[in-house]
N, C-alpha and C positions, 0 to 999 in steps of 0.2 A: 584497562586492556592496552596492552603495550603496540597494538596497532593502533590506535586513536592518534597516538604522538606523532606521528607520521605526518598525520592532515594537515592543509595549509592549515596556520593561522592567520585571522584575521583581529581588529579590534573587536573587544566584545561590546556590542552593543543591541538597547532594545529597539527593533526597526519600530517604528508609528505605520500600522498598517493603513492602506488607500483605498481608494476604490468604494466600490456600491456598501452600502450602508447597513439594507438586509441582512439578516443573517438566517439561519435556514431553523434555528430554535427557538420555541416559546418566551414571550417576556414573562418569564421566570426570577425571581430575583435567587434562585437556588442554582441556575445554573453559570457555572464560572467561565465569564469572560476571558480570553489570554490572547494572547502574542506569543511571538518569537525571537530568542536573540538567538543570532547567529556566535559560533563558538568556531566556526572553521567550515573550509569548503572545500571540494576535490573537483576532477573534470568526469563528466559524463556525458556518453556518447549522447551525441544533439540528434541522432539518427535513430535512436531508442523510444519507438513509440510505447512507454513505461505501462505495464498493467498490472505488476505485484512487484513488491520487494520486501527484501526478508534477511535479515542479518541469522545464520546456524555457525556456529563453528566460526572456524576463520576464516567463512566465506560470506560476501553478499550474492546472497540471489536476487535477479530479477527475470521478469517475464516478460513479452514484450510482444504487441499487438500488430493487427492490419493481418490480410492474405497475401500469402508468398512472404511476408516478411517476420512473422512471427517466431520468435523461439524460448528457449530456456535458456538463461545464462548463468556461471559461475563467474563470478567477476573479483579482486581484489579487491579489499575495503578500504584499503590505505592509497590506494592508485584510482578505482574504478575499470582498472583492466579488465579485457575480456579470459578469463583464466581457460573457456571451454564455454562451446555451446552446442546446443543440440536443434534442429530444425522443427518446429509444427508442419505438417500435412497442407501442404499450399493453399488447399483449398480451405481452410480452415482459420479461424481467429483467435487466435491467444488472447487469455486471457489474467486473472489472479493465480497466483501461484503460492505455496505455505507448504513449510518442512516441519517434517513430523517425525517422530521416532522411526516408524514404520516406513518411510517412502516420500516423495518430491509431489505433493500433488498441483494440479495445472486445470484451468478451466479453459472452456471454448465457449464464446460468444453466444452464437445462436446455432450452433451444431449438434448441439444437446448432446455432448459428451462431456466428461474428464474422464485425465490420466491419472492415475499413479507410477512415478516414475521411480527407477534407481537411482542412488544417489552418489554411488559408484559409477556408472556407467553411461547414466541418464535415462537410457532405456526403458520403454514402456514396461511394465510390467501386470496393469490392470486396466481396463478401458471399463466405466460405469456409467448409466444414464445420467444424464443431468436435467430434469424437472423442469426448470424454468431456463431463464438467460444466464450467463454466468459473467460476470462482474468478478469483486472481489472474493478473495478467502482469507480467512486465519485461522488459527487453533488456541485453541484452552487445554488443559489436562485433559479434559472430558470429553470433548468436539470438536468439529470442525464448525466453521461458521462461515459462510457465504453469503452474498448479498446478488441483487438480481435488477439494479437499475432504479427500483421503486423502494419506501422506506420500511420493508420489511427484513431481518435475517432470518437466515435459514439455521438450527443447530444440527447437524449430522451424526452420524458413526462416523468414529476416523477410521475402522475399519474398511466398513460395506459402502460408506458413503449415503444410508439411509437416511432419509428426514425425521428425527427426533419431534421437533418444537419449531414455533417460530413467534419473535417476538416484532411488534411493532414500532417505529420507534417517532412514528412520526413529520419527516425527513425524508422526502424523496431524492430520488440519484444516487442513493448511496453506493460508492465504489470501490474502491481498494481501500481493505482494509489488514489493521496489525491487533492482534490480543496480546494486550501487557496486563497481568495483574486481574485486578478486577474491575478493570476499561475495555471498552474495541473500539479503538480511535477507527475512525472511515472516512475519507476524501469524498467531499460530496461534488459529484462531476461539474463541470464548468462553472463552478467557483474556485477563488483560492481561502476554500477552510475546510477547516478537518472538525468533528463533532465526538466528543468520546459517549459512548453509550453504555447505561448500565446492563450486562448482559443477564440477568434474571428479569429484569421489568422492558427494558429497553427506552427506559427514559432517557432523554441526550442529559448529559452532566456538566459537559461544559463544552464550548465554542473557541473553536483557534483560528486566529484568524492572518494566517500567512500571504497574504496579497502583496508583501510589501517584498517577496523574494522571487518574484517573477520577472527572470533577467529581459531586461528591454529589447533584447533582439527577437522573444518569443511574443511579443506583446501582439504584433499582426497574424499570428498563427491563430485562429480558435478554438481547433484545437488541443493548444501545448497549454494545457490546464496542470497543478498540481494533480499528482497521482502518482507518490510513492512516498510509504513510509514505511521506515527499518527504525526498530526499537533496537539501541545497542545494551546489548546485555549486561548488566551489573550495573547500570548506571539512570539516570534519569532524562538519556539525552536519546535523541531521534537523528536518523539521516532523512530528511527530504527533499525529493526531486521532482518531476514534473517530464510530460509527454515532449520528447525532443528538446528538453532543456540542455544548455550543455555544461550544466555544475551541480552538483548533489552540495546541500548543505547541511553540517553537523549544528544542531538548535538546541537548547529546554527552551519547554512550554512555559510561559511567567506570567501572572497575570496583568491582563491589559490596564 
C-alpha cells in the first residue's frame, strides 16, 4: 500500500521483550510465543486515551475514551493526523470501535449503549442496547465480536447487533480487539500483550508480547497500557499504540 512508504523508518529490528514474566495463556506448548519488530513508527496524539483502532480504506480509525473527552476519529495513516472527528455525549465513555460494510459502530463503557455511525458523516444513525460492558469490537464476514473486560466474546449480528454465541477463552481483561483471517488478536488490559484467539473454539493461539514498545515517558502513567491494533490490509503487518502514547508503531508479529 503506497501509504505505508510514507512512515518513518526505523532499523529493523527484533525488540527482546521486558518486564513481568506471566503471560495470560496456558503452558501449552501449541501456543506460539512471539515478539515484535518494529518496521517503522509515526506520531500519535499523547492525549488520545486509545480504545479501538481500525485501519478501512485510506483511513485509520480510532476511538478514544474518558467523559467529556471521548470521540470518533478519522485520522491519516501516513501522518496520524486528525483528518475529522465527531464528539461522544459528555456524559458518556467511548469505547471499541469497527468498520463495517454497513456503518462505523462505537461502544460505550458502562452506559449500556452502542452507535452505529455514518461513515460519511459520522452521524448516528442507530442507537442499540448493549448487554454487558463494552470494551472492545471487531468483525468477521459473519459478526461482530465484542469483548466485555472478562475472558469471554461476544459474536453478534452486524446488523441488529443481537447476541449470536459466545466463546470463552480463558483470559481475562480482554480489550480491544482486530479480526484478521481466522485470528482475533485482543490487548489484554494492563499488560503489554496481545493474545490471538481461535474464534470457533476460543482457544488463545498464540501470545505477543510487546512490552518492550512502551515509550519511557508512558511508563509512570498506569494507565497508558497498550490498546490499539490496526491490521494493515494486504500485508502481514499491524499498527500498534497504546493509551496516550505519543507514537503508533508499524510491527509483524515473529516468533519469540
Amino acid at each position: 500500500m503506497r501509504w505505508l512508504l510514507a512512515l518513518v523508518l526505523v532499523p529493523v529490528v527484533s525488540l527482546v521483550a521486558t518486564g513481568c514474566s506471566s503471560t495470560p495463556a496456558p503452558a501449552d506448548p501449541s501456543v506460539t510465543r512471539m515478539t515484535v519488530q518494529v518496521l517503522g513508527t509515526m506520531p500519535h496524539d499523547p492525549a488520545a486515551f486509545t480504545q479501538g483502532f481500525e485501519i478501512a480504506g485510506n483511513s485509520l480509525w480510532e476511538g478514544t475514551g474518558l467523559e467529556g473527552q471521548s470521540q470518533l476519529r478519522e485520522t491519516d495513516p501516513t501522518t496520524g493526523a486528525v483528518r475529522r472527528a465527531v464528539d461522544v455525549s459528555a456524559d458518556q465513555f467511548g469505547e471499541g470501535i469497527t468498520v463495517t460494510p454497513t456503518g462505523i459502530w462505537q461502544l460505550t463503557w458502562k452506559d449500556g449503549v452502542a452507535y452505529r455511525r455514518d461513515p460519511a458523516t459520522l452521524a448516528v444513525v442507530a442507537t442499540v442496547p448493549l448487554d454487558r460492558e463494552g470494551w472492545g469490537i471487531c468483525h468477521t464476514a459473519t459478526d461482530l465480536v465484542t469483548s466485555d473486560g472478562s475472558s469471554t466474546l461476544v459474536f453478534r449480528d452486524p446488523l441488529t447487533f443481537a447476541p449470536r454465541r459466545t466463546v470463552d477463552t480463558g483470559v481475562s481483561q480482554l480489550n480491544e480487539l482486530e479480526c484478521v483471517g481466522d485470528t482475533i488478536w485482543a490487548n489484554v488490559w494492563q499488560t503489554d500483550r496481545i493474545v490471538g484467539v481461535d474464534p470457533s473454539s476460543g482457544r488463545v493461539t498464540a501470545v505477543v508480547d510487546a512490552s518492550a514498545l512502551r515509550p519511557a515517558q508512558t511508563r509512570s502513567d498506569p494507565d497508558a497500557v497498550l490498546n490499539g491494533i490496526a491490521a494493515i490490509p494486504g500485508t502481514d503487518q499491524f499498527l500498534l499504540t497504546g493509551k496516550r502514547w505519543p507514537v503508533t508503531y508499524r510491527v509483524v508479529f515473529t516468533p519469540a
